[in-house]
C-alpha positions as a Markdown table, in Angstrom:
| # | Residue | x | y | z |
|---|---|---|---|---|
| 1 | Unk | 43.3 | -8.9 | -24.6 |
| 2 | Unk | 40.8 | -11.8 | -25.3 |
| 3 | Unk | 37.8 | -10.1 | -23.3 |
| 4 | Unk | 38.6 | -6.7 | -24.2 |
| 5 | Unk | 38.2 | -8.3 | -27.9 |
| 6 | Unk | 35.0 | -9.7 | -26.8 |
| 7 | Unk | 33.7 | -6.2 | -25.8 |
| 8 | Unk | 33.9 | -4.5 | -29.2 |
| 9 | Unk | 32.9 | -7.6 | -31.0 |
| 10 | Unk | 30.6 | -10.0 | -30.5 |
| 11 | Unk | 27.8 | -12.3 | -32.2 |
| 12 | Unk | 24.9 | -12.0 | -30.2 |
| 13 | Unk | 21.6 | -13.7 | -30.2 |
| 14 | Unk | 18.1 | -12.2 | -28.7 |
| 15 | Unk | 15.6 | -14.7 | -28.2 |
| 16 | Unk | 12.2 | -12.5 | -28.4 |
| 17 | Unk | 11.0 | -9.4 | -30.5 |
| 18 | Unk | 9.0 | -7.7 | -27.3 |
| 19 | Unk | 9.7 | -4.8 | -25.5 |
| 20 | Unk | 12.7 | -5.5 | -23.5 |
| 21 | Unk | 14.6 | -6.7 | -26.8 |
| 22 | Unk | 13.8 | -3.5 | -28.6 |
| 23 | Unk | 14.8 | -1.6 | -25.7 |
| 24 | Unk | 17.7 | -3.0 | -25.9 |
| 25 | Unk | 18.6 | -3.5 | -29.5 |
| 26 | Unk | 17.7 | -0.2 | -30.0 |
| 27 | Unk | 21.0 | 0.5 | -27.8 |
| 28 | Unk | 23.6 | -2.0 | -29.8 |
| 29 | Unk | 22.1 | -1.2 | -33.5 |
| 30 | Unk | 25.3 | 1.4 | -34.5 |
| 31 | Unk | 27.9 | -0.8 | -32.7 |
| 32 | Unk | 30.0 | -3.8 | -34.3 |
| 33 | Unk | 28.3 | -6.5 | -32.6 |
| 34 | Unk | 26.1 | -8.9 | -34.9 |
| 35 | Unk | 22.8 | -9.5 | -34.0 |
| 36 | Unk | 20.5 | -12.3 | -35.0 |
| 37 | Unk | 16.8 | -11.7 | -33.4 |
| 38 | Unk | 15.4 | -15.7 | -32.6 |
| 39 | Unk | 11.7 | -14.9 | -32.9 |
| 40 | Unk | 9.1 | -17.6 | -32.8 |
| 41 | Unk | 6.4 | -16.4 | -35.0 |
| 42 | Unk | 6.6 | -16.5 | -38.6 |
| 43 | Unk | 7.0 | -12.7 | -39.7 |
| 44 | Unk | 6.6 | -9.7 | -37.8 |
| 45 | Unk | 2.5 | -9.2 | -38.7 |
| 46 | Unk | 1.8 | -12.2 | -37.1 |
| 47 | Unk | 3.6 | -12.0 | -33.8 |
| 48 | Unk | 1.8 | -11.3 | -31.0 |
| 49 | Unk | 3.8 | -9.7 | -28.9 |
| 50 | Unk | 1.4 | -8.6 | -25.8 |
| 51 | Unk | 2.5 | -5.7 | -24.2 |
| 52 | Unk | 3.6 | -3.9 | -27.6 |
| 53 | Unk | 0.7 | -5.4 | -29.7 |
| 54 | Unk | -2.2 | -5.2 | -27.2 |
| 55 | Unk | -3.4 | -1.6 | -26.6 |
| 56 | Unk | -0.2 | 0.2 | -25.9 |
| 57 | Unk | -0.6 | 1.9 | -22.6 |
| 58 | Unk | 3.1 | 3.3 | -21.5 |
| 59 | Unk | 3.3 | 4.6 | -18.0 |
| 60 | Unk | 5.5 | 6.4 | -16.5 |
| 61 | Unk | 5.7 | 6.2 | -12.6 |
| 62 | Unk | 8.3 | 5.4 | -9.8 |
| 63 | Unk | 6.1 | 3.3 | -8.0 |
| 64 | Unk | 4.8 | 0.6 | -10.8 |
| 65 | Unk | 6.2 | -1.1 | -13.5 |
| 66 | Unk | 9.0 | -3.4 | -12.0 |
| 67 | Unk | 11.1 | -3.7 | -8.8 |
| 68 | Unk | 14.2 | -2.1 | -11.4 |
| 69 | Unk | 15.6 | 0.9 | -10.2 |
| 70 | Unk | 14.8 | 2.6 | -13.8 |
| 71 | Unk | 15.5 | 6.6 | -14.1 |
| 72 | Unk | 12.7 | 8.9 | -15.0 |
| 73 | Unk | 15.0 | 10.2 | -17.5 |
| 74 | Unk | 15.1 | 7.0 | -19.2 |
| 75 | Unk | 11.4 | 6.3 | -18.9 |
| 76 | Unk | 10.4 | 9.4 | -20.8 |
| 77 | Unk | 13.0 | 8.3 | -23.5 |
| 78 | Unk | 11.2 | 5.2 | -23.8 |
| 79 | Unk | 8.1 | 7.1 | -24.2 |
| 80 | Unk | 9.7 | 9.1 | -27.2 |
| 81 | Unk | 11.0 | 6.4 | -28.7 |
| 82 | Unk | 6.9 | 4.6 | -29.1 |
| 83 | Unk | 5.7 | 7.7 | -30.0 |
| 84 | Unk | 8.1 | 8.8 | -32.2 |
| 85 | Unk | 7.2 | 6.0 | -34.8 |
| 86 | Unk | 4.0 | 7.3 | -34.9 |
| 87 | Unk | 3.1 | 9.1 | -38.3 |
| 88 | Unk | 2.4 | 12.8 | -37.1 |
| 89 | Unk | -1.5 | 12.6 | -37.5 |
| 90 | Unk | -1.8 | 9.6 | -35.6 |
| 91 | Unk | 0.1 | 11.6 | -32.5 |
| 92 | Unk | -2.6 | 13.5 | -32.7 |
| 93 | Unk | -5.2 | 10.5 | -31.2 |
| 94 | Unk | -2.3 | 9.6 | -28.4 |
| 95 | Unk | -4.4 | 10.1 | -25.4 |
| 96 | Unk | -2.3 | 11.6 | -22.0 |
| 97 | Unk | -3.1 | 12.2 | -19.1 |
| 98 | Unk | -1.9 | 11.2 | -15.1 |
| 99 | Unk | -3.5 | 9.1 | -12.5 |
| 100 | Unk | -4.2 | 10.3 | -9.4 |
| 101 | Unk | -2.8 | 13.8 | -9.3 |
| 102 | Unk | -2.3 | 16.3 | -6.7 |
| 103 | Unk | -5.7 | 18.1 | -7.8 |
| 104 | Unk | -7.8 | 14.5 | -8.1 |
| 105 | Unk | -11.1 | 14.7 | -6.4 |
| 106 | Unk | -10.9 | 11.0 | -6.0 |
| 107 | Unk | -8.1 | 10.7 | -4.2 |
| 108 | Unk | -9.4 | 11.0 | -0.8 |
| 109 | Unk | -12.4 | 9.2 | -1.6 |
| 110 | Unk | -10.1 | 6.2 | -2.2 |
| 111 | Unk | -7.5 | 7.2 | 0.3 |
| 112 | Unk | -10.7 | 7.0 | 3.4 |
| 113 | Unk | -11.7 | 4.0 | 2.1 |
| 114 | Unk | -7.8 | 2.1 | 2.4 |
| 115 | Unk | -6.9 | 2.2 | -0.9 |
| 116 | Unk | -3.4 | 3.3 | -2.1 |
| 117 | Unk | -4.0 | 5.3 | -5.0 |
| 118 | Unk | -1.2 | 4.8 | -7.6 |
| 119 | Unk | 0.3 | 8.0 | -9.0 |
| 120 | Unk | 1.6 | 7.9 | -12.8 |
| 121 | Unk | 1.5 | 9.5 | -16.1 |
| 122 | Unk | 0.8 | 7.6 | -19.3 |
| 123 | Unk | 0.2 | 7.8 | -23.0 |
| 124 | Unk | -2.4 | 5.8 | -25.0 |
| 125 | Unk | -1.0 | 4.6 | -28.2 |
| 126 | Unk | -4.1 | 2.3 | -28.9 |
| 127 | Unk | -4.3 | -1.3 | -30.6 |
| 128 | Unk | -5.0 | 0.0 | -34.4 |
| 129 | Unk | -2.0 | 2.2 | -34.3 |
| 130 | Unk | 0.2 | -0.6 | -32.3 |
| 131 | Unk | 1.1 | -2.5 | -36.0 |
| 132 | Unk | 2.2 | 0.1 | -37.8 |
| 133 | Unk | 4.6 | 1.2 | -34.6 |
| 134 | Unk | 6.0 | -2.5 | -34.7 |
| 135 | Unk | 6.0 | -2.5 | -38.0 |
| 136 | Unk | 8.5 | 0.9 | -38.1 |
| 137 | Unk | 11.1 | -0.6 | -35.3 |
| 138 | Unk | 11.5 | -3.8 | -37.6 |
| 139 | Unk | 11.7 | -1.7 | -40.8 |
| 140 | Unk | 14.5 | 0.4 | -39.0 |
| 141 | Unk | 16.2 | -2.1 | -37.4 |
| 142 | Unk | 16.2 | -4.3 | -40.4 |
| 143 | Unk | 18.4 | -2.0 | -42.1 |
| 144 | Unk | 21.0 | -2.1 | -40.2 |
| 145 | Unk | 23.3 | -4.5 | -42.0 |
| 146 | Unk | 24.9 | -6.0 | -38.5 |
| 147 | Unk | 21.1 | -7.0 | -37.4 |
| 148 | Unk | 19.9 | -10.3 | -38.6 |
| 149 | Unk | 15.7 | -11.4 | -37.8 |
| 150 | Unk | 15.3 | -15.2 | -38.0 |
| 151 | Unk | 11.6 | -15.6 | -37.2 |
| 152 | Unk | 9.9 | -19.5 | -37.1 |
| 153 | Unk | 12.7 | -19.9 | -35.1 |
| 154 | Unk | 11.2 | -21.1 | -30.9 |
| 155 | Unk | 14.2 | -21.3 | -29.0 |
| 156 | Unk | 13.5 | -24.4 | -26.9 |
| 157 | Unk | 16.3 | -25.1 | -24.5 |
| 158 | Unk | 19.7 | -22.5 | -23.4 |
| 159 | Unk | 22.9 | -24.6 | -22.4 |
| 160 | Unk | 26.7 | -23.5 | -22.1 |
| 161 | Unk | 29.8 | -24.7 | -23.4 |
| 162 | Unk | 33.1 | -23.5 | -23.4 |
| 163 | Unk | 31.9 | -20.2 | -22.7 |
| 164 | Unk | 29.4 | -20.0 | -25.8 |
| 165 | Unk | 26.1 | -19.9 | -25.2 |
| 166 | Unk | 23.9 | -22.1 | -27.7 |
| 167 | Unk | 20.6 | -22.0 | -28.4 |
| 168 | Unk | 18.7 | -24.9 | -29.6 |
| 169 | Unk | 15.4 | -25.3 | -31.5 |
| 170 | Unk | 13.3 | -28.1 | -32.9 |
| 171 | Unk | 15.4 | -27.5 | -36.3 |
| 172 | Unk | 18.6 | -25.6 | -35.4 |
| 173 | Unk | 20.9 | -24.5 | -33.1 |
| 174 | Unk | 23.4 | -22.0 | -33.2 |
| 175 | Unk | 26.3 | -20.7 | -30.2 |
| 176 | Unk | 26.5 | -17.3 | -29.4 |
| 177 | Unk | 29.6 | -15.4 | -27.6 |
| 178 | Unk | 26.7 | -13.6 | -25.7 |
| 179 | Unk | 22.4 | -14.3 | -25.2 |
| 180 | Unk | 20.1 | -12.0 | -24.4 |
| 181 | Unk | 16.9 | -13.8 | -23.4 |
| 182 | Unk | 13.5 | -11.4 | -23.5 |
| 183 | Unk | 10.3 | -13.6 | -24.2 |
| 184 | Unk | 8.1 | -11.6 | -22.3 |
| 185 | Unk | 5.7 | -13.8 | -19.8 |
| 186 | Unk | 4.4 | -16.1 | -22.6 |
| 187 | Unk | 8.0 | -17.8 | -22.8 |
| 188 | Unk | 7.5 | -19.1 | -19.4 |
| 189 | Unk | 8.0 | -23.0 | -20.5 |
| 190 | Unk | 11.6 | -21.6 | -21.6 |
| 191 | Unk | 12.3 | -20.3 | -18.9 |
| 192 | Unk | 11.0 | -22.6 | -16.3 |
| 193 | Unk | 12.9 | -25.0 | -18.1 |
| 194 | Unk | 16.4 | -23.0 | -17.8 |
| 195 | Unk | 15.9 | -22.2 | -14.6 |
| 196 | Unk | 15.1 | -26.2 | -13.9 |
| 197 | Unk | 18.6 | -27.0 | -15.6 |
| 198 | Unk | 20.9 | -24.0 | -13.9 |
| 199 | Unk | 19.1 | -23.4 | -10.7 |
| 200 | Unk | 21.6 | -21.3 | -9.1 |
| 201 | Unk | 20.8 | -18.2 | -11.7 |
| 202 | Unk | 17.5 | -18.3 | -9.8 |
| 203 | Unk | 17.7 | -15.2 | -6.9 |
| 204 | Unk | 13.7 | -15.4 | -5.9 |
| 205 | Unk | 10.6 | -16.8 | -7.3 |
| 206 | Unk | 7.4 | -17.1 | -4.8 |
| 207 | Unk | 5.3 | -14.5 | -6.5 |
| 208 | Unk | 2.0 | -14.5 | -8.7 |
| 209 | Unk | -0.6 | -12.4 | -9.7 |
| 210 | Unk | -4.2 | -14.0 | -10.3 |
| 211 | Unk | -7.5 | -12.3 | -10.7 |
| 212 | Unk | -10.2 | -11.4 | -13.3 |
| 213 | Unk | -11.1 | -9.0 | -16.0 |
| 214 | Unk | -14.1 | -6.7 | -14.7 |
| 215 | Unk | -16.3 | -5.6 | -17.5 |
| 216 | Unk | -19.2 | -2.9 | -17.0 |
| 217 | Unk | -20.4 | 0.2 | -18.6 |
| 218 | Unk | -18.9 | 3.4 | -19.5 |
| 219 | Unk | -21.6 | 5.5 | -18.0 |
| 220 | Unk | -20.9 | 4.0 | -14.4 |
| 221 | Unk | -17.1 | 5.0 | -14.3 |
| 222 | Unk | -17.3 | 8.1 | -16.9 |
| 223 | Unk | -16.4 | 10.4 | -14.5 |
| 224 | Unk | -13.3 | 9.0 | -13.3 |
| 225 | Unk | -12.2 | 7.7 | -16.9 |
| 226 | Unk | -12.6 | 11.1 | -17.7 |
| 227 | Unk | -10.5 | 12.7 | -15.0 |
| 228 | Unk | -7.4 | 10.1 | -15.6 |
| 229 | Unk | -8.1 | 7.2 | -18.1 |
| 230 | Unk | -6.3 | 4.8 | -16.5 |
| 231 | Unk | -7.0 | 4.6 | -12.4 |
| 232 | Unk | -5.1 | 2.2 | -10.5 |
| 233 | Unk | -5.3 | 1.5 | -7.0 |
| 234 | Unk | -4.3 | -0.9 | -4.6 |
| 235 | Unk | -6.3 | -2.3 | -1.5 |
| 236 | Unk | -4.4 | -5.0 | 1.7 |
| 237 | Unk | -7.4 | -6.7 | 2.0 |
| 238 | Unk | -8.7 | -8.7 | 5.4 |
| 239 | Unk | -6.9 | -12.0 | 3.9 |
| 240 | Unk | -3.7 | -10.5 | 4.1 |
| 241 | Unk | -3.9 | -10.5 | -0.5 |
| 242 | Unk | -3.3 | -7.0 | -1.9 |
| 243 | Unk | -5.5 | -6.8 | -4.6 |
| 244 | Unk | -5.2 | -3.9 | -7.2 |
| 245 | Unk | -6.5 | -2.7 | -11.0 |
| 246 | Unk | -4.5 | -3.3 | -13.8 |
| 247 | Unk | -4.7 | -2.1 | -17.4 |
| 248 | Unk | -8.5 | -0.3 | -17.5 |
| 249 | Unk | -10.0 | 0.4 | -21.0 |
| 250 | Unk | -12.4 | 2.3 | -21.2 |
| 251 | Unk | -15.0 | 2.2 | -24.2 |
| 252 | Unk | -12.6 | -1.3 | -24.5 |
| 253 | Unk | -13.1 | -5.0 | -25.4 |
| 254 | Unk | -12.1 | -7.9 | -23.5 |
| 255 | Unk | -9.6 | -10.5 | -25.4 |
| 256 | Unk | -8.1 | -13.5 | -25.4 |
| 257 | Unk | -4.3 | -13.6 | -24.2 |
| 258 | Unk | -2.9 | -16.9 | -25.8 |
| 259 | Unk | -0.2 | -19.4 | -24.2 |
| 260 | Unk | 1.1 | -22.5 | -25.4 |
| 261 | Unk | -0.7 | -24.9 | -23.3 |
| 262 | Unk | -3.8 | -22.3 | -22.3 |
| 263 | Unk | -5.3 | -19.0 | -22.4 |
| 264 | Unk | -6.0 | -16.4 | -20.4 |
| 265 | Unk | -8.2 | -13.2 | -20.7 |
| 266 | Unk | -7.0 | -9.6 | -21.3 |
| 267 | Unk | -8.3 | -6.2 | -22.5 |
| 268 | Unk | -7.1 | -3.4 | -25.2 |
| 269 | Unk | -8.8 | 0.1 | -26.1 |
| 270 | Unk | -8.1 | 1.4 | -29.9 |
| 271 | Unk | -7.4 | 5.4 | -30.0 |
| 272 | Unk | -11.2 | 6.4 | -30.8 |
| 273 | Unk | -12.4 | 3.2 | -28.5 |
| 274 | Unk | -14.4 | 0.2 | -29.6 |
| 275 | Unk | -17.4 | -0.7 | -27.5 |
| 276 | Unk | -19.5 | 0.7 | -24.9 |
| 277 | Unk | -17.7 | -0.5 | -21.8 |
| 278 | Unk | -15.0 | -0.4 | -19.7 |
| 279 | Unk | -13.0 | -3.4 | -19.1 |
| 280 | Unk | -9.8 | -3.6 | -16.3 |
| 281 | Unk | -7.8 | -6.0 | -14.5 |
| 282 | Unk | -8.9 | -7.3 | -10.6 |
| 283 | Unk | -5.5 | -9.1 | -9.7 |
| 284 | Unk | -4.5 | -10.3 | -6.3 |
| 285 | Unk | -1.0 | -11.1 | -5.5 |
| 286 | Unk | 0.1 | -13.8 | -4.4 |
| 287 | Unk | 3.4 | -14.8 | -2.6 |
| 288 | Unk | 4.6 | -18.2 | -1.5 |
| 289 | Unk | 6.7 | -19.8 | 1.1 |
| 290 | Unk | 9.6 | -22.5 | 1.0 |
| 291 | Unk | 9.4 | -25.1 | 0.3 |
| 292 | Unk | 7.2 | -24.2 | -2.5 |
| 293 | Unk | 9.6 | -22.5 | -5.6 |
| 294 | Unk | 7.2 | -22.6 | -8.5 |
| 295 | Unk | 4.3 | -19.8 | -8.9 |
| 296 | Unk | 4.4 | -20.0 | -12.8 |
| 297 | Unk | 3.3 | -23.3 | -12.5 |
| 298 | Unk | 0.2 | -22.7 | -9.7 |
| 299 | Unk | -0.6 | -19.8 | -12.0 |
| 300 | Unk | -0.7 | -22.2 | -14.7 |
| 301 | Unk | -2.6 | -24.6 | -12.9 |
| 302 | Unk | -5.1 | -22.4 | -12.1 |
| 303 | Unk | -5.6 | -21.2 | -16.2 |
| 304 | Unk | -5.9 | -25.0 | -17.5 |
| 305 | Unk | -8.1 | -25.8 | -14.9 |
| 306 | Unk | -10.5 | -22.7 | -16.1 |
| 307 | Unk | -10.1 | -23.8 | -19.8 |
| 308 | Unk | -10.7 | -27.5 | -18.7 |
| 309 | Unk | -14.0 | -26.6 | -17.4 |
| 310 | Unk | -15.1 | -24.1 | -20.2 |
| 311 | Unk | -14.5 | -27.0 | -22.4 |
| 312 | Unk | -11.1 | -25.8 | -24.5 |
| 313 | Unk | -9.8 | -22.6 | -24.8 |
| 314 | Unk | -11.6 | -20.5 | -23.3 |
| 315 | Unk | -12.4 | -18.4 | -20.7 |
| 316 | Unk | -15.6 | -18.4 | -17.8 |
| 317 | Unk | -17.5 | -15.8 | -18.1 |
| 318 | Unk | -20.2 | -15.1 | -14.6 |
| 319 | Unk | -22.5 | -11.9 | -13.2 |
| 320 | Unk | -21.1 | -10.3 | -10.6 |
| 321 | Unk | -24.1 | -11.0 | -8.3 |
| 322 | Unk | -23.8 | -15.3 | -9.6 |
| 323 | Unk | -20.3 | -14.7 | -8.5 |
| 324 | Unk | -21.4 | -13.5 | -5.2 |
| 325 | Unk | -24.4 | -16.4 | -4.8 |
| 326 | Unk | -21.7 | -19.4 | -6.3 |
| 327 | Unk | -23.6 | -20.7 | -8.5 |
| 328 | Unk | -23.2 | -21.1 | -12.3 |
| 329 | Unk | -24.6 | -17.9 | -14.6 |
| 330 | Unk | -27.2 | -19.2 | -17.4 |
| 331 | Unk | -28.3 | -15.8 | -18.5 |
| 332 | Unk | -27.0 | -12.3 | -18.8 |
| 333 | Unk | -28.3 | -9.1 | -17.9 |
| 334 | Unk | -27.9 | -5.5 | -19.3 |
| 335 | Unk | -24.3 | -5.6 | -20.1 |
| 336 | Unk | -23.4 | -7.3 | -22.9 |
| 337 | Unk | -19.9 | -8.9 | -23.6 |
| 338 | Unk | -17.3 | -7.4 | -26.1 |
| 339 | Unk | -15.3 | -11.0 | -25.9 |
| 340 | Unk | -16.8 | -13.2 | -28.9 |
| 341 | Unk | -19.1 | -15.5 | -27.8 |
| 342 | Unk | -17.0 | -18.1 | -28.9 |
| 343 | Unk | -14.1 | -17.8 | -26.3 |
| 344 | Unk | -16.1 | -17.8 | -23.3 |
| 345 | Unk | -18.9 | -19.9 | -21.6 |
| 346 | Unk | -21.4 | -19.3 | -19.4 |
| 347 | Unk | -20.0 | -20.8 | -15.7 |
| 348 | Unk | -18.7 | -20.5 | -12.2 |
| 349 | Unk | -15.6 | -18.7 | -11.2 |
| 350 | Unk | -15.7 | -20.3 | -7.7 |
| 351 | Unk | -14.9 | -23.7 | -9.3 |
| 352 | Unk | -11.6 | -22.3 | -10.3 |
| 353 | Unk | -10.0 | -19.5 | -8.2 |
| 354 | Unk | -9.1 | -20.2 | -4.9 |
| 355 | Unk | -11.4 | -19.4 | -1.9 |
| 356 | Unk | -8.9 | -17.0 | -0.4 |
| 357 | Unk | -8.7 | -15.3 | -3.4 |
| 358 | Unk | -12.1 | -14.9 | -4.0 |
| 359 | Unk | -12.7 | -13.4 | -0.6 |
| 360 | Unk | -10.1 | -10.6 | -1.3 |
| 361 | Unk | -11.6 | -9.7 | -4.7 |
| 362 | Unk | -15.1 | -9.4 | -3.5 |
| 363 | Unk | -13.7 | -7.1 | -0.6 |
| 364 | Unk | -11.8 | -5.0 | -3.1 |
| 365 | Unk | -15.2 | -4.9 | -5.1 |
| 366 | Unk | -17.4 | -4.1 | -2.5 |
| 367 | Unk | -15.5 | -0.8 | -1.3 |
| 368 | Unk | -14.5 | 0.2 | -4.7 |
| 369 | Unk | -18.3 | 0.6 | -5.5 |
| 370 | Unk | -18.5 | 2.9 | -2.4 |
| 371 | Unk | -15.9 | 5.3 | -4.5 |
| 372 | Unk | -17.7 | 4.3 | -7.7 |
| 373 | Unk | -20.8 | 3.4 | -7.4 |
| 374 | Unk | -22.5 | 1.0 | -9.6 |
| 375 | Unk | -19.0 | -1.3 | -9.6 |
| 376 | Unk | -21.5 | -3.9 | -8.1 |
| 377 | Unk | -23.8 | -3.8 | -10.0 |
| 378 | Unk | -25.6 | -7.5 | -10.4 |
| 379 | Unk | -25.1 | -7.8 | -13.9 |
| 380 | Unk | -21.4 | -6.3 | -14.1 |
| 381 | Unk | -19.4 | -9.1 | -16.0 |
| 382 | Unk | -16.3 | -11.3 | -14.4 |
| 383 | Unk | -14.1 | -13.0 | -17.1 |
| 384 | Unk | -11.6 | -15.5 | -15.3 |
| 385 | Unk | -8.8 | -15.9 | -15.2 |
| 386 | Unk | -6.7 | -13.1 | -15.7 |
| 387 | Unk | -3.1 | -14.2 | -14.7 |
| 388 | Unk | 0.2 | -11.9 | -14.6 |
| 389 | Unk | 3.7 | -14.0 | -14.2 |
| 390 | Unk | 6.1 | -13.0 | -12.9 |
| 391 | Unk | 9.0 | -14.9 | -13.8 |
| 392 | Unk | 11.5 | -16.1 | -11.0 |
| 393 | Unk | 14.2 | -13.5 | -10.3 |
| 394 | Unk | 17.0 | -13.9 | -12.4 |
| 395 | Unk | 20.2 | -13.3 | -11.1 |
| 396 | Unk | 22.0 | -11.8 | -14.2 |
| 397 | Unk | 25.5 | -11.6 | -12.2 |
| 398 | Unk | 25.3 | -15.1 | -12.1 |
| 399 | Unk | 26.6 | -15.7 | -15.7 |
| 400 | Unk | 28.5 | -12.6 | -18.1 |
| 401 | Unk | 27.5 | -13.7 | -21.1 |
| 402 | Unk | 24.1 | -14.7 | -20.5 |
| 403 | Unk | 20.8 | -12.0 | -19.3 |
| 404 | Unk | 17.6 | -12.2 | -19.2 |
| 405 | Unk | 15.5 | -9.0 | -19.8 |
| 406 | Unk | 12.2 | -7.8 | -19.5 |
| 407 | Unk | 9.2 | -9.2 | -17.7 |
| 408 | Unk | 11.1 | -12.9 | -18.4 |
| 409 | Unk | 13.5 | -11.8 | -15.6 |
| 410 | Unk | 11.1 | -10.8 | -12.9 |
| 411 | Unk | 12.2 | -7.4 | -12.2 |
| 412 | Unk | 9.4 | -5.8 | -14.3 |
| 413 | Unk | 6.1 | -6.1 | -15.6 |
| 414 | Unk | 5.4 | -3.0 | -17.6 |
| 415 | Unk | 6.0 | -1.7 | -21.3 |
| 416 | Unk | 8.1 | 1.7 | -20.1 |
| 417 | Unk | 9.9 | -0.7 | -17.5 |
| 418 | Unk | 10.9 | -3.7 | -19.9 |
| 419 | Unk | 12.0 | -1.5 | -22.9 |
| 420 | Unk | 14.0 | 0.5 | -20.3 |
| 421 | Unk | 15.7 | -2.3 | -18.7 |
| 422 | Unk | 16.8 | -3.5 | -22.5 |
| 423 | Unk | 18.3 | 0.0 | -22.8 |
| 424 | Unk | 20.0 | -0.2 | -19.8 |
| 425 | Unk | 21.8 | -4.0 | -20.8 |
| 426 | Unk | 22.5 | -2.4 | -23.9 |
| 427 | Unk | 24.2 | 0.6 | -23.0 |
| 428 | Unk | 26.6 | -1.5 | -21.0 |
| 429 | Unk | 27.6 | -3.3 | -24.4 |
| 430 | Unk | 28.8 | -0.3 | -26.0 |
């Protein structure tokens, strides 16, 4: 009787306001349970969510996204449910479109040269419309009367007691009949630390994604941005890495992506552009062997390390061809960068990634710019580093009342995917 009690009522607490807790709050709003949303910036304006607030690109595709089995049914509700928050002019600017179709000219081209085009359809919100879209999902859910937002409010360490699940802070804590944990990749120090005190909930963690953001001009890659937008392919390089695009913008600007103890660098596109270049994502995967169990912490590593030798935080900025030579880049050429001159300097890349690394990005260069040419340009621009967690496989069996969601799990690492796993976690509540 007790757990059947437990099933139509229960206080629950989400720690995050991303994608995989709207997905999933979106699913428990009309039931009994009580929600209180933990989030850790101060109101929803200034939160800085990255995969909702950053350029909104939502795929769908069975073969990206996350390692979640995650219906195409559900991944076009997901899709709905963004653009449905949109006011009905601003649909109007959502850019569509499929990569690598059965009618692309460039899929051979990349096919001869060992690439594994990536086949997907996606919709391009754009970073000036992303706020209001937030903006409408807290206004909605904030009406519910069962839903409760506590914002300033950094959950710092999970533990268990009789099983309640409490949640503690620098000022509070508070014990909930069931947690929901969906922080997204920044809340990596939460997570590490969990996963330090319960190891058991751990099922995997040996993987890592660590590149740079490739910056160059529209006109080089016009004709492929204007076949499919977003082109992603993959390459299994000589070193064994696979190395493969992630999140292109074209007509973009390169950003900041901000951690607590470093940054990173990152890209967005608004709906009518913003620059005169194309940025996207040069990542090479990287997976690790026992006895080593902590790739959020090499990936770390690797990001202080670049902000140590630019001096604070930020980024390295190099030419391609300096890149190639090793040695530091004083000057720049013809392309100029869209990330304020403040968060970069002028510097080596080589100091910071990894020699094995580097050798599988300048292979994946070189033979895209036989499909593209112009990719190697001397004065294309290399940002570093560009670093995607993924968080250690949870094992969400391992305890009833307490998941982890979204790209914080490890089982995805998309927008579509995330929200979609939410929905699915809250379906089961119902």
């Amino acid at each position: 009787m007790e757990s059947q009690k437990r099933l139509l009522y229960m206080k629950i607490g989400v720690v995050g306001f991303g994608a995989a807790a709207i997905g999933f709050v979106s699913e428990v709003m009309n039931s009994n349970h009580e929600i209180h949303i933990l989030e850790r910036s101060k109101d929803i304006y200034s939160s800085s969510i990255s995969g909702i607030r950053s350029d909104g690109k939502i795929f769908v595709s069975s073969t990206m996204g996350g390692e979640l089995e995650i219906p195409i049914s559900i991944q076009r509700e997901v899709v709905d449910f963004y653009i449905g928050k949109l006011s009905e002019e601003d649909k109007k600017s959502v850019r569509t479109g499929v990569s690598f179709d059965s009618k692309s000219e460039f899929f051979e081209n990349f096919y001869a040269k060992g690439f594994e085009p990536v086949n997907s359809m996606f919709w391009h919100i754009g970073t000036d419309k992303l706020s209001s879209v937030l903006t409408r999902i807290y206004e909605e859910f904030s009406q519910k009367r069962n839903i409760h937002f506590h914002f300033n409010s950094r959950v710092e360490d999970i533990d268990f007691s009789d099983n309640r699940v409490i949640l503690r802070g620098r000022d509070f804590e508070a014990d909930f009949d069931y947690v929901v944990v969906a922080v997204g990749r920044s809340g990596h120090s939460l997570i590490k630390g969990v996963t330090s005190k319960y190891p058991e909930i751990v099922a995997s963690s040996n993987t890592v994604d660590i590149g740079v953001r490739f910056e160059l001009p529209d006109h080089l890659v016009e004709k492929i941005n204007k076949e499919m937008y977003e082109f992603k392919v993959r390459l299994k390089t000589r070193t064994g890495y696979t190395v493969r695009t992630f999140c292109n913008n074209p007509s973009g600007k390169v950003v900041l992506e901000n951690y607590d103890d470093f940054v990173t660098v990152n890209g967005h596109s608004n709906s009518d552009g913003s620059s005169v270049n194309t940025n996207f994502a040069i990542l090479c995967t990287t997976r690790f062997t026992e006895p080593f169990h902590d790739p959020i912490g090499y990936g770390s590593y690797i990001s202080r390390l670049s902000n140590i030798l630019a001096g604070g935080r930020k980024v390295i900025l190099q030419t391609y061809e300096d890149f190639m030579q090793t040695k530091r880049t004083k000057r720049l050429g013809r392309v100029k960068p869209t990330l304020p001159e403040s968060d970069f300097i002028l510097g080596d890349i080589n100091l910071v990634l990894p020699r094995r690394i580097s050798v599988s990005i300048t292979e994946f260069i070189e033979k895209l710019s036989e499909v593209i040419p112009g990719v190697a340009y001397p004065d294309n621009l290399m940002y570093a580093v560009e670093v995607k967690f993924y968080s250690n496989k949870i094992d969400n069996d391992r305890y009833g009342n307490l998941k982890f969601i979204g790209d914080c799990s490890g089982h995805t690492r998309s927008i579509t995917y995330a929200t979609g796993h939410g929905r699915l976690l809250g379906s089961s509540l119902k």
